[in-house]
N, C-alpha and C positions, 0 to 999 in steps of 0.2 A: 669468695675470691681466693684463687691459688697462685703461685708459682707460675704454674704452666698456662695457667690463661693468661698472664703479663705476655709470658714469651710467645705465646700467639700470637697475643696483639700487636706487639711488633715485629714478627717477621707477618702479618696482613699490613700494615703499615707500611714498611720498607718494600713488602713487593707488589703493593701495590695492586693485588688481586687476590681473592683467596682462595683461585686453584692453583697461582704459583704457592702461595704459602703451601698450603698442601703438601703439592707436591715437596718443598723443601723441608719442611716436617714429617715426610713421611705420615701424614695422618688426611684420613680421609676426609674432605670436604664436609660433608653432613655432621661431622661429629664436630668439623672445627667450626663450623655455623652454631653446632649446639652451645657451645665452649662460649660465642663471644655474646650471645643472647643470655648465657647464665650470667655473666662478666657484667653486661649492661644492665640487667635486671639486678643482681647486687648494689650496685652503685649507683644506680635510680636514673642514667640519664641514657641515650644513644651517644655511641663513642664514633661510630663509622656512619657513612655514606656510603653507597654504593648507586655508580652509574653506569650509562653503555661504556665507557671508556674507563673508571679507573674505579677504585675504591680511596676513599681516603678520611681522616680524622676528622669530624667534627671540630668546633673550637673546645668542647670540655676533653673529646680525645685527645687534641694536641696537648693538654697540661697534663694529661695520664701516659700519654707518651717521655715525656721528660722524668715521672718520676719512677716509672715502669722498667727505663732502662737504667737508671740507677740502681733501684729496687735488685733489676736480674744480674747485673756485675757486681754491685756486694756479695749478691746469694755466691756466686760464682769462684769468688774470692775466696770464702770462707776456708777452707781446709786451708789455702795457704799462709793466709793470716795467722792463724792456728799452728801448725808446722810450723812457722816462722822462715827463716831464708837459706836452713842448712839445705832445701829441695832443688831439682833442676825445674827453673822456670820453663813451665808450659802454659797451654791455654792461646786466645787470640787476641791482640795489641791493636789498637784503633787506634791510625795515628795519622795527626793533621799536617797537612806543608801547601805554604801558599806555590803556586804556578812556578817561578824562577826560580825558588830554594829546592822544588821536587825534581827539576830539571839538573840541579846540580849533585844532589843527594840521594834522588827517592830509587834508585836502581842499586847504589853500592847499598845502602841501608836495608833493601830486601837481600842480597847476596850474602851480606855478610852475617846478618840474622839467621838466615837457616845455617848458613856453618858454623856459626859459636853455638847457635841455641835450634837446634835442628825441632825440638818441640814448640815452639813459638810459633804461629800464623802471624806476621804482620797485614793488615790489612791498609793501604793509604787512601787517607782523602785527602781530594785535590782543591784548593779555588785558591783565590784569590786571598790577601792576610787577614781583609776583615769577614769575611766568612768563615773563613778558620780559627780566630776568635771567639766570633758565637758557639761553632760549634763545639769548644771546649769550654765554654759559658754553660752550655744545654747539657754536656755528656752527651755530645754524638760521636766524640774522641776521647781520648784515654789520654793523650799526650799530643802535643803539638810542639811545632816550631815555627815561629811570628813574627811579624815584627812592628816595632812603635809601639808597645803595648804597656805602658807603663803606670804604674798605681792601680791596678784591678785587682779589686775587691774577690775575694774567693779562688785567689787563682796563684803560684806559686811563681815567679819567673825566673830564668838566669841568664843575664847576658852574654850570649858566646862572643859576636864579632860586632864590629861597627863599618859599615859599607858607606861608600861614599853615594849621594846620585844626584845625574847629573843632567846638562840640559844636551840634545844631540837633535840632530837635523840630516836632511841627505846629502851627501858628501855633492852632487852638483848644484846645492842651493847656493841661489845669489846673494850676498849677505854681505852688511858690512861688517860683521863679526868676525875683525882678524887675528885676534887675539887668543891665548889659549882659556882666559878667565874671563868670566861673565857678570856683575853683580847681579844680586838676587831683582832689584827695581828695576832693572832693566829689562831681565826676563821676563815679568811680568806684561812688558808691554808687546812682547813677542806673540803671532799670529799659534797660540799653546793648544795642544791636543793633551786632556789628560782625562782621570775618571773620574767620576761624578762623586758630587758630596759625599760624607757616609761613608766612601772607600778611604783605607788607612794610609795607602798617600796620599790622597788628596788629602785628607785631614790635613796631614803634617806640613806639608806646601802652604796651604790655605793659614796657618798658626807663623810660618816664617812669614807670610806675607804681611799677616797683624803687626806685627814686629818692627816694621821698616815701615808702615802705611802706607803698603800696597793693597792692590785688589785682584783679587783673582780672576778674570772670566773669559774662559777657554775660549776657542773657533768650535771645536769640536770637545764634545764628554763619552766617551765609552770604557764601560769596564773590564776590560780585557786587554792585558799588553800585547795580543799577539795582532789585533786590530790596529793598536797606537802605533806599531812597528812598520804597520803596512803601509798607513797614509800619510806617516814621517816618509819613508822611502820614495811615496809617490809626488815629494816635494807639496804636500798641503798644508804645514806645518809642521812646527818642533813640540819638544814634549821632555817631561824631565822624569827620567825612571833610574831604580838603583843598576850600579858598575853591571852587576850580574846578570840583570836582563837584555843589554845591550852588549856585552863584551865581544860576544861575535859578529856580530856585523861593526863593530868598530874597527876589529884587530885582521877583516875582509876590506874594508875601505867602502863598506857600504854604506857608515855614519860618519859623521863628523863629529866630534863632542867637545863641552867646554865645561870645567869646573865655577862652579856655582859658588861664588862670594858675599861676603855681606848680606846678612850670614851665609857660612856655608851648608849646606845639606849635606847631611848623614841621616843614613838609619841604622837602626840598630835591632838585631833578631834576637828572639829568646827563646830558650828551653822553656815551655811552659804544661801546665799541671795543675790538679785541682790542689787547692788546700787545705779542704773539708773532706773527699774523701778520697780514702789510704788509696794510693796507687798499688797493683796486686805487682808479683812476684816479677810475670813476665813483661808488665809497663815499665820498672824499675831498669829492669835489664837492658830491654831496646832504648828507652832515654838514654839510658847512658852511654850506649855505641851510638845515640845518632848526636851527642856530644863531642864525645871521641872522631865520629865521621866530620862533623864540622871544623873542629879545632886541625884535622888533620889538611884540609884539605887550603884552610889560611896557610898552614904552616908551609903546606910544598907547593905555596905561590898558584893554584890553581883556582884561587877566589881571592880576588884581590879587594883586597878586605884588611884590618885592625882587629885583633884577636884583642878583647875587653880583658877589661882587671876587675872581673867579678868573680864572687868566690868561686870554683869550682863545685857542682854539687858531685855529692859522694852517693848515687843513687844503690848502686850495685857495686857489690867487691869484686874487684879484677880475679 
């Protein structure tokens, strides 16, 4: 087993066929057939499948997968660990942002990247915050930005802001909700659209409702806010998502919103980061501008939001 058969097996992996691999390794097929059959016959077991429609991991390839691509970003790292940080960070940045944070950031954070650090590839991944948790649990990212994510094991966090969220409805729903505030017990018995267990707001709703001895159980579960946005508007019910997912259709007069009391709901986002292994030169860098882009952007009122009293991290020197 080498080097280069790891980085095979993940770019067969990730494309998912392996004449696109080929093709993106520049290496011809037959040899990269050769490569993953030496790879498998090393390590005693079948890593891949292959069918009419796709190729993909076996379940011992999925655990070779996790530590493969570890394995290739250390390799990768080396010279710069070495060098240490007097170098301009180069290399490619894999970095996570759930759906409504990537909406607000994920366009300045590639713009401003290549202009500070013209050598840097940012690459984004996109979902939802608890998928983008796992995938900086797994190393399918370098760096994220999450939220609700607190006390994990293996992972580095900083709190930037504290976002309020809130419950909203379509502005010609018939309600007797005249008020600007809501308690939390009361929402609950509201006809609620929100996403299924497992996702990391529902988690956190689901935890406030513990708290008051309430219960949770939606009309509708889908994981996706751009769906919960659609069937709030079509008056099928309400739904409670952070300031940021909603603020335009609030500040259009497409929603109606109410602050959620007793308790109140906050989230809260975090810079987050393995703490096992070294973030390289160019991870360092880009955290730290997509810190700086966060902090920036509470500050000049275009995310209304609570800038935290966590420490600042000092990732990368100005």
């Amino acid at each position: 087993m080498d080097i280069r058969q790891l980085r095979y097996f993940i770019a067969i992996v990730e494309e998912r066929s392996f004449s696109n691999a080929a093709k993106k390794l520049h290496v011809a097929q037959p040899a990269l057939s050769q490569h993953m059959l030496a790879l498998e016959a090393a390590i005693g077991v079948k890593l891949l499948h292959r069918n009419a429609r796709a190729t993909v991991p076996t379940e011992e390839g999925v655990r070779l997968l996790e530590r493969a691509r570890k394995i290739n970003s250390d390799f990768l790292t080396i010279n710069e660990h070495v060098r240490g940080v007097s170098d301009v960070p180069c290399g490619e940045v894999r970095f996570g942002l759930s759906s409504t944070i990537s909406e607000m950031i994920g366009g300045s954070l590639i713009e401003l990247s290549r202009l500070k650090y013209p050598k840097i590839r940012v690459r984004l991944f996109e979902a939802m915050s608890g998928f983008v948790l796992d995938w900086l649990r797994k190393d399918v990212v370098d760096v994220a930005i999450i939220s609700n994510a607190q006390n994990e094991n293996g992972l580095v966090l900083h709190c930037s802001l504290v976002e309020e969220i809130k419950l909203f409805g379509a502005m010609k729903i018939s309600t007797a909700l005249h008020h600007r505030c809501i308690d939390f017990l009361s929402a609950t018995h509201l006809p609620l659209i929100l996403p299924g267990k497992g996702h990391g707001l529902r988690d956190h709703i689901d935890a406030a409702a513990q708290t008051v001895g309430g219960d949770i159980r939606p009309e509708m579960e889908i994981d996706s806010y751009k769906q919960i946005k659609e069937l709030v508007a079509r008056n099928l019910g309400f739904s409670m998502l952070p300031t940021t997912a909603i603020d335009n259709e609030a500040r259009s007069g497409s929603f109606r919103t109410w602050e959620v009391v007793r308790p109140a709901l906050m989230r809260r986002v975090y810079l987050g980061y393995s703490a096992i292994k070294p973030l390289s030169l160019a991870s360092r860098a880009v955290a730290q501008l997509s810190w700086d882009v966060l902090q920036e952007r509470v500050r000049a009122g275009k995310w209304a939001a609570k800038l935290s009293n966590d420490i600042h991290p000092n990732l990368y020197p100005k």
